[in-house]
C-alpha positions as CSV (number, residue, x, y, z in Angstrom):
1,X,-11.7,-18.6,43.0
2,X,-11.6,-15.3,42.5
3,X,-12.0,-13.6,39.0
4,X,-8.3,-11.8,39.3
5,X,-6.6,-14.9,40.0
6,X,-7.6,-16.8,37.0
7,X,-5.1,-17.6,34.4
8,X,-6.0,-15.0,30.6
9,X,-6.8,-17.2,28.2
10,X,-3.8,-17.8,26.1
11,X,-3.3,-16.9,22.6
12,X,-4.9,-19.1,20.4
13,X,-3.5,-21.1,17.4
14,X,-5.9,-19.6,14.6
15,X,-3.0,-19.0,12.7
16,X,-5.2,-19.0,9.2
17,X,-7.6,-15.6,10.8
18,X,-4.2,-14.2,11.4
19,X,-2.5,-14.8,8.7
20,X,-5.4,-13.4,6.3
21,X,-5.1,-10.0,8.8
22,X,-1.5,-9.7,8.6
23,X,-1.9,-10.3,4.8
24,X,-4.5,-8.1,3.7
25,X,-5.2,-5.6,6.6
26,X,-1.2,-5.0,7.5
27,X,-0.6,-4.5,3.5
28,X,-3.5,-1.7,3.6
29,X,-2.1,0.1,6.6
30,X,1.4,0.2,5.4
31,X,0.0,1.6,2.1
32,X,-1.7,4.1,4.3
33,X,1.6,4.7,6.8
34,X,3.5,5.5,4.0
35,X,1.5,7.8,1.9
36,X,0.9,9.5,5.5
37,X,4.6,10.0,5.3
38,X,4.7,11.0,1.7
39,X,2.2,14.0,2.6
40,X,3.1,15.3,5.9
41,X,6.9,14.1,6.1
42,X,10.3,16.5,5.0
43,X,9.5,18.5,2.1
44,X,6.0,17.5,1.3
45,X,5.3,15.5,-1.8
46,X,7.6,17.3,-3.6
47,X,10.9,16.7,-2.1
48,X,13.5,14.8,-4.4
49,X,14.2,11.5,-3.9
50,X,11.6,10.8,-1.6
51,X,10.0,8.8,-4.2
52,X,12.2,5.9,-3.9
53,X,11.9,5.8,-0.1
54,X,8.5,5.9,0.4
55,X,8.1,3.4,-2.2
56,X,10.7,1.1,-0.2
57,X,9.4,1.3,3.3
58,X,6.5,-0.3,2.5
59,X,7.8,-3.6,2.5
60,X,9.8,-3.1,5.9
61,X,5.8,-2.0,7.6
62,X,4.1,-4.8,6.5
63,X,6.4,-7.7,7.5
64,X,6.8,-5.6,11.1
65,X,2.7,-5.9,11.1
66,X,2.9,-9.3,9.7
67,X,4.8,-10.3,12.3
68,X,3.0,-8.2,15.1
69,X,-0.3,-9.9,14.3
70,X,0.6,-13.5,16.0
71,X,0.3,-12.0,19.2
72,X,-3.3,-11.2,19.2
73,X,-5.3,-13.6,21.7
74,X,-7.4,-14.4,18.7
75,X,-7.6,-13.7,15.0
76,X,-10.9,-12.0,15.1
77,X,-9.3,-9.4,17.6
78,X,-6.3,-8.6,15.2
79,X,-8.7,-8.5,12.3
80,X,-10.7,-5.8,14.6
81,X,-7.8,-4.0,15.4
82,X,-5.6,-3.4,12.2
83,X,-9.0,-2.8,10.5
84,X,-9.8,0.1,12.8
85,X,-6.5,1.6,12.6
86,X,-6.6,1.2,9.1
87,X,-10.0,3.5,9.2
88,X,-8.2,6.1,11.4
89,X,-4.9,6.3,9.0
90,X,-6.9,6.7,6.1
91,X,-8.8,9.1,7.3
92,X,-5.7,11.4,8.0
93,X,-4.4,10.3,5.0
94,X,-7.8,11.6,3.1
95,X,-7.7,14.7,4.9
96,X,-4.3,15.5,4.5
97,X,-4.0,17.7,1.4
98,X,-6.6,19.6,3.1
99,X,-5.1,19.9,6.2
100,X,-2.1,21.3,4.4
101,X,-4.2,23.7,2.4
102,X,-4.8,25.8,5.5
């Protein structure tokens, strides 16, 4: 049988991997996501009232992450995943104030 008519494997039920990634990794990124948007969105950090929202998107990033991070084929792979987007967003996120500086 040929290799492109093989069936993918299907997403496995390691729901515990997931849930730890979802948990801890999708909690870090939102963190990051929203001090990204604290920096470089409308008004920089000094625009009023923009304390309150940044603080209360947080919770709406994670749960869409949390929920997200079931469909990975395995846990390992969302573990992989949200932990190297979380290297890239706090990268930008580090190098934001000096990004802005020039």
């Amino acid at each position: 049988m040929s290799r492109s008519l093989q069936k993918k494997s299907p997403i496995q039920a390691d729901w515990w991997t997931k849930t730890c990634a979802g948990a801890i990794l999708g909690l870090t990124l939102a963190l990051a996501l929203s001090g990204l948007f604290a920096w470089l969105g409308p008004g920089g950090l000094a625009a009023p009232q923009k304390v309150q929202f940044v603080m209360w998107i947080i919770a709406p990033i994670w749960m869409l992450i949390f929920g997200l991070v079931y469909l990975f084929r395995t846990g390992l792979r969302a573990s992989a995943w949200l932990a190297g987007i979380n290297l890239v967003a706090y990268a930008i996120l580090f190098s934001a104030p000096q990004l802005l500086a020039i």
